[in-house]
N, C-alpha and C positions, 0 to 999 in steps of 0.2 A: 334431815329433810323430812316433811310432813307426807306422810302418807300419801298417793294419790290413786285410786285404783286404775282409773280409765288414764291417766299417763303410762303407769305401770302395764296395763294391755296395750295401748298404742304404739308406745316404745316396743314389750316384747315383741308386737305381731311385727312390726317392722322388722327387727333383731331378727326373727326366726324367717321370714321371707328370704330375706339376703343369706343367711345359712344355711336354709332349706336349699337356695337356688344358687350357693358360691360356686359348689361343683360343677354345675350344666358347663363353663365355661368350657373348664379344664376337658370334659369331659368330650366337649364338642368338639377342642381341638386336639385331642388325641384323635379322634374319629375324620375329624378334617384333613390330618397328616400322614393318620397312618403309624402312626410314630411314637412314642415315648421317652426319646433319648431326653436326658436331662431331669427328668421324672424319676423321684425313687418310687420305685414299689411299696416302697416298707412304709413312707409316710400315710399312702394308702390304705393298708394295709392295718397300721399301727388306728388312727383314725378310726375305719372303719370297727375293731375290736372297740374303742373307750367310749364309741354312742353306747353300748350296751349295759357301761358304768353311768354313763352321764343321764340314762333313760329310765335305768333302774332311781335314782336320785332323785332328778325330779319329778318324777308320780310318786312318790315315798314324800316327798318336800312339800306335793302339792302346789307344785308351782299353777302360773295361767296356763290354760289349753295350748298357746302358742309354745312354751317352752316346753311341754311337753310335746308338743312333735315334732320339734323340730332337730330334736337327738335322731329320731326315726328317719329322718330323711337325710340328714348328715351320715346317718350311718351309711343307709343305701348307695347313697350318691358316691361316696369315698368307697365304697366294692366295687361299684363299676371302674370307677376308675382303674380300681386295681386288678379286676379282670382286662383293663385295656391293656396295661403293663404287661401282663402275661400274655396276650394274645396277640400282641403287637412284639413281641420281642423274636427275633430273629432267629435266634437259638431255639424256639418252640413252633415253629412254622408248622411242622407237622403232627404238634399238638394242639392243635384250636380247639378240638371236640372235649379233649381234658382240661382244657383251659379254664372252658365255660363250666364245665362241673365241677370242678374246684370251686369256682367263685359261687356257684348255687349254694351249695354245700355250704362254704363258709358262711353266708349270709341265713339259710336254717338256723347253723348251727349258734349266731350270736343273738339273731329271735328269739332262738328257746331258749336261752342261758338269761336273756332278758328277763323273759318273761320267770322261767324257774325263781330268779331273783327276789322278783317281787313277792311273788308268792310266798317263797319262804320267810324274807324279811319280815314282811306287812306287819304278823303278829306280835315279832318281838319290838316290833316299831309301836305298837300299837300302847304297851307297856310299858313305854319310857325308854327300852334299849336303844339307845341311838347311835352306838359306837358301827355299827355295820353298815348304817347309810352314810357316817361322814366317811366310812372306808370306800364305800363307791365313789362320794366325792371326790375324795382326793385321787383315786386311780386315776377316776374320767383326766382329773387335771394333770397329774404327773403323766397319763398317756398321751394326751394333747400335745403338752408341752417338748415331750421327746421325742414324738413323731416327726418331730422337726429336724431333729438331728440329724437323721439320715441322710435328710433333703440338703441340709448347711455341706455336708462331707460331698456327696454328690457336685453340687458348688466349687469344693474345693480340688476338686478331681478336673472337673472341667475349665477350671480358674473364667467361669461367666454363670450367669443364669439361665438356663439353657429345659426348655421341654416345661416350661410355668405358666400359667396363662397368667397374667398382671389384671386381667378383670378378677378374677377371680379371687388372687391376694387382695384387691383393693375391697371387692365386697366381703371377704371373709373380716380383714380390719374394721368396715363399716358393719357388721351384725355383732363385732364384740364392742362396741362402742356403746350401742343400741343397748342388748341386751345388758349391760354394764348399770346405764340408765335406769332400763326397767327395772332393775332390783333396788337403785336408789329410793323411788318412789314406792317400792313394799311397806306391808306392814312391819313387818320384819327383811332387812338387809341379812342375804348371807353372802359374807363374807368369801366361803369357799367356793360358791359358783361365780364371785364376782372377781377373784384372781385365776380361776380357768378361762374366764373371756378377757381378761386383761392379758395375762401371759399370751394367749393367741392372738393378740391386738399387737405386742411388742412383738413377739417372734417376728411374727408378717411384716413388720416393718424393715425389720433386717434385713430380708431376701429383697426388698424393695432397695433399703441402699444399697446392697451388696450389687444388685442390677445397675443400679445406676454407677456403680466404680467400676467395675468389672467389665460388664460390656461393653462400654467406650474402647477399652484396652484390648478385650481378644477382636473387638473389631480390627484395629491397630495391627494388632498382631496379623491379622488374616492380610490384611491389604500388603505389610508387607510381605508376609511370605505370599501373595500373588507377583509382586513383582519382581522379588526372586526367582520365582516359575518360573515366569514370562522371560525372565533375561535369562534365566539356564536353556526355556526351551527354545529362544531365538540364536543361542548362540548354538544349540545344537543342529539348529535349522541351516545356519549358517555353515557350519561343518558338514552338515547332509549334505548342502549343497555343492561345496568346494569336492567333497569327495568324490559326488555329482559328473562336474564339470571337467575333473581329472582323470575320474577310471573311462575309459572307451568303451564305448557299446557293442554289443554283440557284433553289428553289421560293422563299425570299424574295426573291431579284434578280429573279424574274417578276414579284412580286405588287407590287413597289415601283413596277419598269415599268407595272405596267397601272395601277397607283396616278396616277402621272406623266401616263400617257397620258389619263385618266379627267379631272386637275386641267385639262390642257390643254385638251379638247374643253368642258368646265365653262368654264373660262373666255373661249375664242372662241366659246360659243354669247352669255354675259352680254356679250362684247363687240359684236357681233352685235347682241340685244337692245336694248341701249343705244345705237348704231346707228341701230335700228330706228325707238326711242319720241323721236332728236333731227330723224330725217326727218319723222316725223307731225306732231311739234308746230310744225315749220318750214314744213309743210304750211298745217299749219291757222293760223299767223299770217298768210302768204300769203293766205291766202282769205280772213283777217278784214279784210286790211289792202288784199283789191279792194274786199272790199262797203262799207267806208266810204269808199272812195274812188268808188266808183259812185252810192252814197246822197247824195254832195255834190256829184257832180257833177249827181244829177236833180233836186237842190233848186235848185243856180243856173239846170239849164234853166228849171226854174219860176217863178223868180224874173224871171227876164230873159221870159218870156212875158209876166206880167202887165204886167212895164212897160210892153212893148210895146201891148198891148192899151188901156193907160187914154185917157182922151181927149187930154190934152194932149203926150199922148208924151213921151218924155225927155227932161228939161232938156240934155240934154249926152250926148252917145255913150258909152258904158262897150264896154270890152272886156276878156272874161275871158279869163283865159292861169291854164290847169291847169298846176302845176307838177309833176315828177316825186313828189315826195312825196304828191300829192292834193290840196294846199291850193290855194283859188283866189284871185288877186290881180286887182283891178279899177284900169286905169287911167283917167282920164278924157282926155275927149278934148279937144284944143285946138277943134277946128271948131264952132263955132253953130250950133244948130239954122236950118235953113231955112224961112224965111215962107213958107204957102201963099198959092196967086193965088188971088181968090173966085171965079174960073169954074173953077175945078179945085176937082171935089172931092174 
C-alpha cells in the first residue's frame, strides 16, 4: 500500500484516542460498583508493565506523536485499574492507605524504567544496533498478548464474563484495528507492532464470544438455582408453618397445665372421698357387728341366770365359750349334778 502520511496520522490519532480512552470504561465501572469480581488483577497489572516496552519502541521507531502516547496513557489507565483491584478487594479493606502506595510506586517505577530505556538504547540505536528495540517490541507484544491469560482462567473459574466492561473490549478491538491501519499507510510497515495490535484485536474478540456463550448459561444456571431456593424456602415455609400451627403456645400450654393440674386435684379429692365413705362404712359395720355380738351375749347372761334361779337347778353343768365371731357354743358337762344332805339347806 502507498504511503500516506495524513491517513497514517488520522488513523493513529483515532487508534490512540480509543486506547488512550479504552480504560475510563472499565475504570468507571470498577468505581461505579465498588467492585472487581471478575477482573483479574494481573491483566492489569501485566498491561500496565508492557506500556513501558511498547513506549520505549515506539520513540526508538519514531513513530507519529499519537503512537507515541498513547503507550503512556495505556499504561496509566491499566494502574489504576489495578490499584482499583487492590482497593476494592475485600481481603484488603484495611489496607486502602497501602493500596494506593503500591500503585504510586508501581507507576514511578515503570516511568523510570521507561525512560532509563530510552536513554540507554538511543545510542546503540543510533549505530545500527537494532537487536534491543525489536526486544522491546516483541516483550510490549508477548506482554499484551499474555495479560490475557489470567483474564481467560478467571473466565473459566467463573464459567461467565463477569467484572469486564464490553465498552471497553469493543473500543480496545477498535484502536487495534485503527492503529493496525495507521501502519499500513507508513513509509515503512512494521510488522512487529502490527501483530501486537492484531493479537489484542483477536484476544478481545474471544472474551467477547466467550460472553456471548457463557452468559446466556450461568444466567440459566442462576434462574434455576432461584427456583430451587424459592421451592426449598417455601417448602420450609410450609414446614415452619405446620410446626406453627401444631406446637401450642405459651398461653395454651398454661391452660392445658392448669387443666392437668385441676383433673389431678379433682381426682385425689374423689379418691380421698372414696376413701373416706369405705372407712365410715367399715366403721359402722364394726359397731353393728359389737352390738349384736353384746345383745347375745346379754341374752345368754340371761338365759344362764334363770336356770340358775329355778328350783331344781340344772340337770347338768353347761358352759358357754363366746367365740371370736360372737356365736355362743354350749357344751355339756360330764359331772352329775350333786345331792343335797337334808340338814343343808
Amino acid at each position: 500500500m502507498a504511503p500516506n502520511p495524513v491517513a497514517e496520522n488520522v488513523l493513529g490519532t483515532m487508534g490512540t484516542i480509543c486506547w488512550a480512552g479504552q480504560l475510563i470504561p472499565q475504570v468507571w465501572k470498577n468505581y461505579k460498583d465498588k467492585k472487581t469480581t471478575g477482573l483479574s488483577p494481573w491483566l492489569m497489572l501485566i498491561w500496565g508493565i508492557s506500556s513501558a516496552f511498547l513506549g520505549v519502541y515506539a520513540i526508538l521507531q519514531n513513530f507519529n506523536i499519537p503512537l507515541k502516547v498513547q503507550p503512556q496513557l495505556f499504561g496509566f489507565l491499566a494502574l489504576v485499574s489495578w490499584g482499583q483491584c487492590l482497593y476494592y478487594d475485600p481481603s484488603r479493606q484495611n489496607k486502602k492507605g497501602l493500596s494506593f502506595g503500591i500503585v504510586v510506586g508501581t507507576m514511578i517505577i515503570v516511568g523510570a524504567l521507561e525512560v532509563m530505556l530510552v536513554f540507554v538504547t538511543r545510542p546503540a540505536y543510533e549505530r545500527g544496533i537494532s537487536a534491543p528495540v525489536q526486544l522491546y517490541g516483541v516483550l510490549s507484544v508477548v506482554l499484551i498478548a499474555s495479560g490475557l491469560l489470567p483474564q481467560y482462567w478467571e473466565i473459566y473459574l467463573l464459567r461467565e464474563v463477569k467484572g469486564i466492561s464490553y465498552t471497553f473490549i469493543c473500543i480496545d478491538m477498535l484502536g487495534g484495528v485503527l492503529n493496525t491501519l495507521s501502519l499500513a499507510f507508513a513509509s515503512e510497515f512494521n510488522g512487529l507492532a502490527a501483530a501486537s495490535y492484531t493479537a489484542v484485536t483477536i484476544m478481545d474478540s474471544v472474551i467477547i464470544i466467550a460472553a456471548l456463550i457463557l452468559n446466556p448459561r450461568a444466567r440459566k444456571r442462576r434462574r434455576l438455582a432461584g427456583t430451587a431456593d424459592g421451592a426449598d424456602i417455601e417448602s420450609a415455609g410450609e414446614r415452619v408453618e405446620t410446626e406453627t400451627s401444631t406446637t401450642p403456645s405459651p398461653e395454651t400450654r398454661e391452660v392445658a397445665a392448669g387443666d392437668r393440674v385441676f383433673e389431678c386435684t379433682r381426682s385425689r379429692t374423689l379418691d380421698i372421698s372414696d376413701l373416706g365413705d369405705k372407712d365410715v362404712d367399715t366403721e359402722r359395720a364394726g359397731v353393728e357387728e359389737k352390738e349384736t355380738t353384746e345383745s347375745r351375749v346379754h341374752d345368754e347372761q340371761e338365759m344362764d341366770q334363770s336356770v340358775d334361779d329355778s328350783p331344781a337347778g340344772p340337770a347338768s353343768g353347761t358352759t358357754t365359750v363366746v367365740g371370736d365371731s360372737g356365736s355362743l357354743n354350749t357344751e355339756a358337762s360330764t359331772a352329775e349334778a350333786v345331792p343335797r344332805s337334808p340338814g343343808v339347806s
